[in-house]
N, C-alpha and C positions, 0 to 999 in steps of 0.2 A: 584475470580473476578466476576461472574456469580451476586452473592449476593450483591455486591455494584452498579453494574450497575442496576438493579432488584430495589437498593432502590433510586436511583438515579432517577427513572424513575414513580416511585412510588410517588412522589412528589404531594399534591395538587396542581393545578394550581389557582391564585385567582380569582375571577371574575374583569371585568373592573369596574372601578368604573363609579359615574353614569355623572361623565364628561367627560368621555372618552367616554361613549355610546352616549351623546348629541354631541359630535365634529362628532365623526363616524356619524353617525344616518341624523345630518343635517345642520352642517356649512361647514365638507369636500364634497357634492355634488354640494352645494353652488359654493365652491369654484374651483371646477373643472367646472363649467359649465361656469365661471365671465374667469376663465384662457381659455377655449376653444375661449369663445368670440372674449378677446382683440387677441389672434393666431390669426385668421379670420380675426378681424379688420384689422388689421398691414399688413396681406398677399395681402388683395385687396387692402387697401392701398399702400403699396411701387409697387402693381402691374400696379396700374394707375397711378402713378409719373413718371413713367422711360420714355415714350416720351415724356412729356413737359419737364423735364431736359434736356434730350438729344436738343431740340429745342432749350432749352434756353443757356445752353452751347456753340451752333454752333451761338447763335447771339450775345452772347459774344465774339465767337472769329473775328470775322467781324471785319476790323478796320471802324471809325464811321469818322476816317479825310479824307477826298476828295483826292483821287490819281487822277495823269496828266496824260495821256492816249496821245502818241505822236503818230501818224502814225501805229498805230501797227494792220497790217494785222492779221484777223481770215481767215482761212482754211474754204469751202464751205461744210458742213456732208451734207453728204450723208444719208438718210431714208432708212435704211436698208427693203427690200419689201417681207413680210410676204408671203410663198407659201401657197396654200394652202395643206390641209395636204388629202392623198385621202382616200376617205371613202369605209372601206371594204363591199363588199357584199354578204352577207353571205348567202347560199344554203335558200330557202323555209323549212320550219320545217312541215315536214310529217303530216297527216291531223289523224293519227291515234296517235301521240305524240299529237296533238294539244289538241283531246278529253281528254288521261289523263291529259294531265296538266291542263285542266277545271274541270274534275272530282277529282283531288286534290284540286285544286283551290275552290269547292263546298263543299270539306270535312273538309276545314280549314274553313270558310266561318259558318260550321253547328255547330263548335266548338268555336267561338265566343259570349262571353256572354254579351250582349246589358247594357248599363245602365239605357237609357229609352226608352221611346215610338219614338223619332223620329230617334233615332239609331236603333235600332229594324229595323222600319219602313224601311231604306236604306238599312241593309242586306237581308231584304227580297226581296228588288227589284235587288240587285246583285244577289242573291241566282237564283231569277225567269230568269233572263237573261242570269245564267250560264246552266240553268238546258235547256232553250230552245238554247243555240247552241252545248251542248252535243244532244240532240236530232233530231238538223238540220240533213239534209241531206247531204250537205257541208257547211265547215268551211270556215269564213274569212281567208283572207290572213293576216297574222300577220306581 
């Protein structure tokens, strides 16, 4: 058994021919890229159909012939009155928590890579103004 699988396996394999290398090579990328397309097309598309249907559905169902409207009391709503909602107030954040999270806030800040002269330019005036209220004496209130 050993010897038949052994030649079984032993097999040349042929080369593709050289139409099979040009499908492969450059009409199937083609055509994966023409199929990714139209997917995308169709997906924004039926994505931006679904409310003007829905619109036009609901003014189809409307009837368009004139109804008699005899005496018929509506009920007075009532405007349900928004409370407002109360705003928590949270403890002062410690002036020594405040300096590290400026001295993080300077580390992240020194690990930004600019792409030109006027970005640059605004990290260094951030950089300058973190570096002078780590150095302050006391810190704003945050």
């Amino acid at each position: 058994m050993a010897s038949s699988s052994s030649s079984v396996n032993s097999k040349p394999q042929a080369a593709p021919s050289a139409a099979k290398s040009t499908f492969f090579r450059r009409i199937l990328p083609a055509l994966l890229v023409a199929n990714v397309a139209v997917g995308v097309y169709v997906l924004l598309r039926t994505s931006k159909d679904e409310p003007n249907q829905k619109d036009e559905r609901a003014a189809e169902e409307i009837p368009s012939a004139p109804v008699a409207i005899a005496n018929v009391t509506v009920p007075q709503q009532t405007i349900p009155v928004r409370t407002a909602v109360p705003i928590k107030v949270l403890p002062p954040i410690p002036e020594q928590e405040q300096r590290e999270l400026f001295k993080w806030i300077l580390e992240e800040k020194r690990k930004i890579k600019p792409q030109n002269a006027s970005e640059k330019k605004k990290i260094d005036e951030e950089k300058s103004l973190l570096k002078e209220l780590i150095r302050a004496k006391s810190t704003p209130n945050l």
